[in-house]
Jmol script that loads the backbone (N, CA, C; Angstrom):
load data "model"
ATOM      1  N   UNK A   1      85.060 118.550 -26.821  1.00  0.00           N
ATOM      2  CA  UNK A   1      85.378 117.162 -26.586  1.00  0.00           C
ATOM      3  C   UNK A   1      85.859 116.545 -27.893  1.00  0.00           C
ATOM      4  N   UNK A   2      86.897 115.760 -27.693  1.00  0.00           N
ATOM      5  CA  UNK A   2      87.501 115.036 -29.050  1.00  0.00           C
ATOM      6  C   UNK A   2      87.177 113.961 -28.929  1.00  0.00           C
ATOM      7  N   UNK A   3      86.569 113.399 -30.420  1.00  0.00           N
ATOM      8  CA  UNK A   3      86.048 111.758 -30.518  1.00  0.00           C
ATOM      9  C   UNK A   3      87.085 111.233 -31.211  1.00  0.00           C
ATOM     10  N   UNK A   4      87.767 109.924 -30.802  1.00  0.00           N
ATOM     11  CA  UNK A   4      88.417 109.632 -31.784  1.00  0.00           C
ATOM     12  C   UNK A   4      87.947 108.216 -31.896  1.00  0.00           C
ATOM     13  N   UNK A   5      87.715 107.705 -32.935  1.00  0.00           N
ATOM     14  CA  UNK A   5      86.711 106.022 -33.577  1.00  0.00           C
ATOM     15  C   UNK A   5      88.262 105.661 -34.502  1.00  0.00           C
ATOM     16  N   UNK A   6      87.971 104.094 -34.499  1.00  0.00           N
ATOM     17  CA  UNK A   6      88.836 103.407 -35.062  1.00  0.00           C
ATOM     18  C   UNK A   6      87.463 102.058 -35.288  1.00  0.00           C
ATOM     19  N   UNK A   7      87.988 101.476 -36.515  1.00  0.00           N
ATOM     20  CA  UNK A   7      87.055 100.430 -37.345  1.00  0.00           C
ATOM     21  C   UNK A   7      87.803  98.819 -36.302  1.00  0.00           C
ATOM     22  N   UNK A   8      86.581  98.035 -36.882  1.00  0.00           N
ATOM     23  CA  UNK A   8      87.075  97.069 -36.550  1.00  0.00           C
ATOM     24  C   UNK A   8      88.539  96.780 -37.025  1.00  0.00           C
ATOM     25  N   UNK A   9      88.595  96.597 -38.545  1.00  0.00           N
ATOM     26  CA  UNK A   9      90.445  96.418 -38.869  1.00  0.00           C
ATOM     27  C   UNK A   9      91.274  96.904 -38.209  1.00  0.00           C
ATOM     28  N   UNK A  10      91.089  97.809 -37.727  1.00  0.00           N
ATOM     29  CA  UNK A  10      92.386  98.598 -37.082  1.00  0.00           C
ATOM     30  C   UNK A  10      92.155  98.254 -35.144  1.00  0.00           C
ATOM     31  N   UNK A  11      91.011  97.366 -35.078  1.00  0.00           N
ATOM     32  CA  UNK A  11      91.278  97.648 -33.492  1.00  0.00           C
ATOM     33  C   UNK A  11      91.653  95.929 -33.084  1.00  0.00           C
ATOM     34  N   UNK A  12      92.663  95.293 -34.136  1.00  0.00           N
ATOM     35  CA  UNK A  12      93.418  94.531 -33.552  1.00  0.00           C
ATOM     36  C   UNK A  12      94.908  94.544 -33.265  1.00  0.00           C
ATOM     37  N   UNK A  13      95.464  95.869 -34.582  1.00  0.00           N
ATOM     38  CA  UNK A  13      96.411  96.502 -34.653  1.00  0.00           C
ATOM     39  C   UNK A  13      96.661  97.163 -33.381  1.00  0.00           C
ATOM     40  N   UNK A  14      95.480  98.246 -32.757  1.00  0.00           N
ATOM     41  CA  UNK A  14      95.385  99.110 -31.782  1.00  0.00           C
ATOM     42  C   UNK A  14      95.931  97.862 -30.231  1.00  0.00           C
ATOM     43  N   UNK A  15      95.231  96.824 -30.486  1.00  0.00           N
ATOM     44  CA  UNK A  15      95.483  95.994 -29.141  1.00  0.00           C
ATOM     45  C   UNK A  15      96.490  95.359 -29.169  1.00  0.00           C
ATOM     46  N   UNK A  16      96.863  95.512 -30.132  1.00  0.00           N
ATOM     47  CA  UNK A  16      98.228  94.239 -30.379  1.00  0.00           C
ATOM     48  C   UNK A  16      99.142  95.181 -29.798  1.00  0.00           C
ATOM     49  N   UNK A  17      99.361  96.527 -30.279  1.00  0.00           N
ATOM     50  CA  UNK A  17     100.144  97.450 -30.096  1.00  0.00           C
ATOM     51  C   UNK A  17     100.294  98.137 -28.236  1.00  0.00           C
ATOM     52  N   UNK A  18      98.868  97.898 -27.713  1.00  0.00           N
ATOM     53  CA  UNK A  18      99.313  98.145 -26.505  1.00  0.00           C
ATOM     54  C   UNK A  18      99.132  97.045 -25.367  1.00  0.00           C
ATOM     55  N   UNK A  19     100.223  95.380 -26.227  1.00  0.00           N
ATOM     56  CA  UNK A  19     100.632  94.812 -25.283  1.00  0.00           C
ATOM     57  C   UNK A  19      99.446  93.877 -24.796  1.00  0.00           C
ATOM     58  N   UNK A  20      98.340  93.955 -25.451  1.00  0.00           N
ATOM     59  CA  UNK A  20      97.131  93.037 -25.368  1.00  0.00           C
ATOM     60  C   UNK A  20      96.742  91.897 -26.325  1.00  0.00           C
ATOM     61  N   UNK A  21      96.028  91.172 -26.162  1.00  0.00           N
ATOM     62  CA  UNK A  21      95.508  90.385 -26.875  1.00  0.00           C
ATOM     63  C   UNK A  21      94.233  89.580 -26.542  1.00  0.00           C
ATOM     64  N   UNK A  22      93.425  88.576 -27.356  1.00  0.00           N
ATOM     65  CA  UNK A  22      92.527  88.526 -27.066  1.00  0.00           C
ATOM     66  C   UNK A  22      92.362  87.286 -26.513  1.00  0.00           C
ATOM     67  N   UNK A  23      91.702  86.215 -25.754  1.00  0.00           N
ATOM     68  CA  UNK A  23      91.473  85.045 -25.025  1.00  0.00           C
ATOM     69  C   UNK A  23      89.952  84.817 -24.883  1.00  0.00           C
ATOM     70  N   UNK A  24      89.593  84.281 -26.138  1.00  0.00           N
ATOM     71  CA  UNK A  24      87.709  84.402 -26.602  1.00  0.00           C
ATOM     72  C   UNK A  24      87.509  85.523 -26.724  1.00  0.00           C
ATOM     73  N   UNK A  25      86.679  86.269 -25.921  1.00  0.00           N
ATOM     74  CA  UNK A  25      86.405  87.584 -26.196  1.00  0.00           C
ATOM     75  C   UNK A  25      86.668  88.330 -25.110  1.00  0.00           C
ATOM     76  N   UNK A  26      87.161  88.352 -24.422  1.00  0.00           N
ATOM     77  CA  UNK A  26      88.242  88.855 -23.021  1.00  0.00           C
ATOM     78  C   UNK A  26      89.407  89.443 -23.683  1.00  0.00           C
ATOM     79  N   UNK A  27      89.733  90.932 -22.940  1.00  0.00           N
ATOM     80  CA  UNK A  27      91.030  90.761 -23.443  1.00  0.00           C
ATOM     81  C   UNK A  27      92.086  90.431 -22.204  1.00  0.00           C
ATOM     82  N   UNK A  28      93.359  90.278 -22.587  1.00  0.00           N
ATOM     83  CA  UNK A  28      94.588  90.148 -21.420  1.00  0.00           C
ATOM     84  C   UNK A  28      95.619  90.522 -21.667  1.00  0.00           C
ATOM     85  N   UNK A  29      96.210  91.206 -21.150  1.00  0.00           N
ATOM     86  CA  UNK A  29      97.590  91.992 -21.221  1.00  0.00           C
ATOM     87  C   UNK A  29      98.495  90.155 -21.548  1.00  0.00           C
ATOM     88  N   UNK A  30      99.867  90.544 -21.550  1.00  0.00           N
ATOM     89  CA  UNK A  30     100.711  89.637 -22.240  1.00  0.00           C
ATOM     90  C   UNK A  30     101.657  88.124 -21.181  1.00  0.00           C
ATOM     91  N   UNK A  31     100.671  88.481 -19.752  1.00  0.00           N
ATOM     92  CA  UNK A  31     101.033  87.696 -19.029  1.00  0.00           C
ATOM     93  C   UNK A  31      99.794  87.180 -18.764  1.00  0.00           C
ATOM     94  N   UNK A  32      98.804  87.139 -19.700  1.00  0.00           N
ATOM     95  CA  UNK A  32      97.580  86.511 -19.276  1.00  0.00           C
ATOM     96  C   UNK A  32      96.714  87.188 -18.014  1.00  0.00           C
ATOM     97  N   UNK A  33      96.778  88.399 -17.585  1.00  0.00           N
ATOM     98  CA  UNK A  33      96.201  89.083 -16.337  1.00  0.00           C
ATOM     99  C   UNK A  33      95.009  89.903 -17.456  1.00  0.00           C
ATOM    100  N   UNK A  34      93.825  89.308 -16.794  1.00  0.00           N
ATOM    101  CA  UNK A  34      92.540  90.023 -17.558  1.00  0.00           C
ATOM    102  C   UNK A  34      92.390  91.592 -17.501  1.00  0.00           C
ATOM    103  N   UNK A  35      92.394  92.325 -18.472  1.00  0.00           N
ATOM    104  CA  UNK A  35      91.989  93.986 -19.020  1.00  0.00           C
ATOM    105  C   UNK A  35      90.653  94.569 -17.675  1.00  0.00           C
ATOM    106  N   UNK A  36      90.612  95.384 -16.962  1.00  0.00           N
ATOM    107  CA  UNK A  36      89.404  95.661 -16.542  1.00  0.00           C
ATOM    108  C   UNK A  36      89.276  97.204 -16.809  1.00  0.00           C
ATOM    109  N   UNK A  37      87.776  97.601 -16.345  1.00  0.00           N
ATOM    110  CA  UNK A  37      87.636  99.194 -16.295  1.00  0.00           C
ATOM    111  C   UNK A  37      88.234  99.628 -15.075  1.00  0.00           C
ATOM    112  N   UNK A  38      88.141 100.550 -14.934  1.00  0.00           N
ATOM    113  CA  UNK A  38      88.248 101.146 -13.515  1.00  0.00           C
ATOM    114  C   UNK A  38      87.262 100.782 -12.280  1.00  0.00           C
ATOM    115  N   UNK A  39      86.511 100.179 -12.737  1.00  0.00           N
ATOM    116  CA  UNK A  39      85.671  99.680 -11.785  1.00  0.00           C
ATOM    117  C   UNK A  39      85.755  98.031 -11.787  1.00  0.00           C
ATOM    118  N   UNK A  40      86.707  97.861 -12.530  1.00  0.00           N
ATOM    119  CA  UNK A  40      87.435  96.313 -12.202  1.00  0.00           C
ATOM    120  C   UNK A  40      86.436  94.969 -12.922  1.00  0.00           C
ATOM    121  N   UNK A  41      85.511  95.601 -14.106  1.00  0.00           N
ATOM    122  CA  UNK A  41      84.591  95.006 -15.007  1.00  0.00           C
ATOM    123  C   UNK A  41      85.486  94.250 -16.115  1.00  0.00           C
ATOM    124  N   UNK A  42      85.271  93.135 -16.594  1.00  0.00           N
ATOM    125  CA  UNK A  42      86.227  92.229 -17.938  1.00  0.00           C
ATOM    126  C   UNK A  42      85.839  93.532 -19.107  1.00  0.00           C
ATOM    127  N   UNK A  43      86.641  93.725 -19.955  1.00  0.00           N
ATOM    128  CA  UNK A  43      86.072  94.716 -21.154  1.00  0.00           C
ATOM    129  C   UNK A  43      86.623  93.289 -22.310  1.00  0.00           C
ATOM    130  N   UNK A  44      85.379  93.547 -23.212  1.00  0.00           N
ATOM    131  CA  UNK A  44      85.447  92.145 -24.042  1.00  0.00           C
ATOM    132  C   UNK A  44      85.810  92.784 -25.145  1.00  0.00           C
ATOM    133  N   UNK A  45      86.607  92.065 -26.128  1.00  0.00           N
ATOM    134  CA  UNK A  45      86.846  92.411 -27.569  1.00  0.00           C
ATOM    135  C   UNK A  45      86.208  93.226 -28.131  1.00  0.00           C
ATOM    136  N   UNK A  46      85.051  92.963 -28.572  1.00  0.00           N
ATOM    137  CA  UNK A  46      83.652  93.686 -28.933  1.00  0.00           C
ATOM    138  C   UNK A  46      83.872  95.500 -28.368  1.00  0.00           C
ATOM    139  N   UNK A  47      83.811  95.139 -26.944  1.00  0.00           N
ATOM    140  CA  UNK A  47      83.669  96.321 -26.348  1.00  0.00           C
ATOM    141  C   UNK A  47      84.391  97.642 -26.145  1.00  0.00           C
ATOM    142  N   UNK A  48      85.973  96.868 -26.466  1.00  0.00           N
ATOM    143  CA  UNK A  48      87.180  97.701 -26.511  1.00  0.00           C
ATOM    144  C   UNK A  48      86.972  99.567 -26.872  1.00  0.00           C
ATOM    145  N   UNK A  49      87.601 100.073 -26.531  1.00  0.00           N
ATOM    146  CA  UNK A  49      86.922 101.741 -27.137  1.00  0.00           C
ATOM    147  C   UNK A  49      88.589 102.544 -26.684  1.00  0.00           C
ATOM    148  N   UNK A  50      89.350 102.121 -26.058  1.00  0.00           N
ATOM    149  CA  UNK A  50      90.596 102.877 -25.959  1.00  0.00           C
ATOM    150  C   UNK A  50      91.520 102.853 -24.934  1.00  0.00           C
ATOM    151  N   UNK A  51      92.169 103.564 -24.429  1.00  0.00           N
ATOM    152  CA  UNK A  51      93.214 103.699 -22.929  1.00  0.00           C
ATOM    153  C   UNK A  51      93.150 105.227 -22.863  1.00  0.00           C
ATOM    154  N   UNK A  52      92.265 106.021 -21.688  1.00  0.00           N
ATOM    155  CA  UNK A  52      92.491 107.021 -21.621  1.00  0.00           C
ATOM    156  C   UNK A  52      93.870 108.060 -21.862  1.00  0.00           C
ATOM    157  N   UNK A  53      94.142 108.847 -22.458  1.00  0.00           N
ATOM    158  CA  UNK A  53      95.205 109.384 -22.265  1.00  0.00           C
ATOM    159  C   UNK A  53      96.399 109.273 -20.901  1.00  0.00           C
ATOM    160  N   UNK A  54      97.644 108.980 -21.168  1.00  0.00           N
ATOM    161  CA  UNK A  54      98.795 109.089 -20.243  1.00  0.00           C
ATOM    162  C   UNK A  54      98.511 107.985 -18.909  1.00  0.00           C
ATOM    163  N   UNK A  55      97.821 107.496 -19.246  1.00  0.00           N
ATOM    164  CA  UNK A  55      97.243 106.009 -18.427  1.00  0.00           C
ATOM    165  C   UNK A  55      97.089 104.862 -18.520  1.00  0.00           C
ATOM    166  N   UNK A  56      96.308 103.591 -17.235  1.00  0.00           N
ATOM    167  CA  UNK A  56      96.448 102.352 -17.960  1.00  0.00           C
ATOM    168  C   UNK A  56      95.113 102.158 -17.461  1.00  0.00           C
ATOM    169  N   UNK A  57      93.966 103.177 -17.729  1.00  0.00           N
ATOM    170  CA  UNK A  57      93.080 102.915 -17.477  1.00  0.00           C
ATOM    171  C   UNK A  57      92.446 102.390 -18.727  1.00  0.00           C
ATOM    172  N   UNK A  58      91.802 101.168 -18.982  1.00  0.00           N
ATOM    173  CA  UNK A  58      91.393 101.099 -20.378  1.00  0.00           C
ATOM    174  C   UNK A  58      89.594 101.553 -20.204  1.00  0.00           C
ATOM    175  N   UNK A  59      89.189 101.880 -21.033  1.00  0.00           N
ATOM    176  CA  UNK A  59      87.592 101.879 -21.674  1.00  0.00           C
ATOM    177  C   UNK A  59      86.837 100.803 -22.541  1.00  0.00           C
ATOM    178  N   UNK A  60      85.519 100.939 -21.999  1.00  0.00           N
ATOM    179  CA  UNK A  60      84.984 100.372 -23.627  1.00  0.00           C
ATOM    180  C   UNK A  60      84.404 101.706 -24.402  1.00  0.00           C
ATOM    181  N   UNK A  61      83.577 101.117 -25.289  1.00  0.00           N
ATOM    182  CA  UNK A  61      83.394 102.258 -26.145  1.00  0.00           C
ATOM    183  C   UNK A  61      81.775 102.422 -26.079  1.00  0.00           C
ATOM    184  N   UNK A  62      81.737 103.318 -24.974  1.00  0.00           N
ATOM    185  CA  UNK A  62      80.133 103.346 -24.160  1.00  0.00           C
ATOM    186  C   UNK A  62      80.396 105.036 -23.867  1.00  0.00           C
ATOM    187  N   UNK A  63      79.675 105.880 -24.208  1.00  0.00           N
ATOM    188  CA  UNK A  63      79.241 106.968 -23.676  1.00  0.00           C
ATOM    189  C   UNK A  63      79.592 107.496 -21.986  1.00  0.00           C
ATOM    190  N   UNK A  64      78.312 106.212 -21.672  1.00  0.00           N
ATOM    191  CA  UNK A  64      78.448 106.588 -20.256  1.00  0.00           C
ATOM    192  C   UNK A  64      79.675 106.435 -19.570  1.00  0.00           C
ATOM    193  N   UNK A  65      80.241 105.219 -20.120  1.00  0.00           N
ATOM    194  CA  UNK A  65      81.738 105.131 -19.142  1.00  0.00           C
ATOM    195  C   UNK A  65      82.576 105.962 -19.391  1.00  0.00           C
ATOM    196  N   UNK A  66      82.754 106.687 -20.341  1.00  0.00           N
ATOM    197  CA  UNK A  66      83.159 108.303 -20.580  1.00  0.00           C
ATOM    198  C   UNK A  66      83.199 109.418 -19.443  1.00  0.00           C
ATOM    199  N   UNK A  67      81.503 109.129 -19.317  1.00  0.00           N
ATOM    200  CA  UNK A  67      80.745 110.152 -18.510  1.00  0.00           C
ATOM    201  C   UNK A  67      81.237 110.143 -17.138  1.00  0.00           C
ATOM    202  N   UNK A  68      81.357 108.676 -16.468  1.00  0.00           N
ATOM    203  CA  UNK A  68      81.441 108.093 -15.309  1.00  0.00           C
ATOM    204  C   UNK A  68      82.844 108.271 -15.219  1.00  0.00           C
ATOM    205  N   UNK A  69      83.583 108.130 -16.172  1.00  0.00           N
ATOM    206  CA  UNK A  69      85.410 108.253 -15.548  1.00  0.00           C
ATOM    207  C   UNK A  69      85.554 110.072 -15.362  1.00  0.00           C
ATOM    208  N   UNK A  70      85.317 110.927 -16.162  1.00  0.00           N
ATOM    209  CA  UNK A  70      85.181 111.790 -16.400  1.00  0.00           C
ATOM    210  C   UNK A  70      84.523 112.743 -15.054  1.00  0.00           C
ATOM    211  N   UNK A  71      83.586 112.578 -14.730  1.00  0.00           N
ATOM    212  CA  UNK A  71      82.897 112.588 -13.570  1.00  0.00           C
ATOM    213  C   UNK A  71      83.429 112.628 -12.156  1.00  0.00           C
ATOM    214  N   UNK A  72      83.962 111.820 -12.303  1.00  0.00           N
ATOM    215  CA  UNK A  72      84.424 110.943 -11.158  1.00  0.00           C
ATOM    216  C   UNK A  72      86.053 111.599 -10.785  1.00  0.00           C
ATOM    217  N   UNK A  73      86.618 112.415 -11.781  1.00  0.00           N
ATOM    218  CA  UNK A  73      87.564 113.228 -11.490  1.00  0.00           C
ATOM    219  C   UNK A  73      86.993 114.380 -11.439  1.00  0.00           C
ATOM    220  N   UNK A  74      86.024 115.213 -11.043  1.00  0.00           N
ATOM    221  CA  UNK A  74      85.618 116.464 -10.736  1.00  0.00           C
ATOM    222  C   UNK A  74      85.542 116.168  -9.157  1.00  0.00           C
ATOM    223  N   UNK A  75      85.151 114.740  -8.723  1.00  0.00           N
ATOM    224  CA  UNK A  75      84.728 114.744  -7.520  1.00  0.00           C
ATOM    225  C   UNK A  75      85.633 114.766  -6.782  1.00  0.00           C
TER     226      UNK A  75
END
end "model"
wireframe off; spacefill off
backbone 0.3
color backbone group
């Protein structure tokens, strides 16, 4: 399994770059339509953790929701 971490400095660069931004601590793509998981949850600034590969599924940066997306394609 590959971890890849990015610091706070760099994870406004990271959001800016894919077309996001922030609205308090919510994020929203660039027409104002709120960021969710795959299970259709707000992912807050704070929480941000990535965009799965070749997708527009975003993450936070939680273990389990790893586990649970991950998972959830075996089934």
């Amino acid at each position: 399994m590959v971890t890849i971490t990015f610091n706070e400095s760099s994870k406004n660069m990271i959001i800016k770059s894919l077309g996001l931004k922030k609205e308090g601590e919510i994020l929203v793509d660039n027409s104002n339509k709120v960021i969710n998981t795959q299970d259709f949850d707000e992912i807050k600034f704070s929480e941000f953790g990535g965009v799965l590969k070749g997708s527009k599924i975003f993450i936070r940066n939680d273990s389990l929701e790893l586990i649970q997306y991950f998972s959830s394609l075996l089934n």
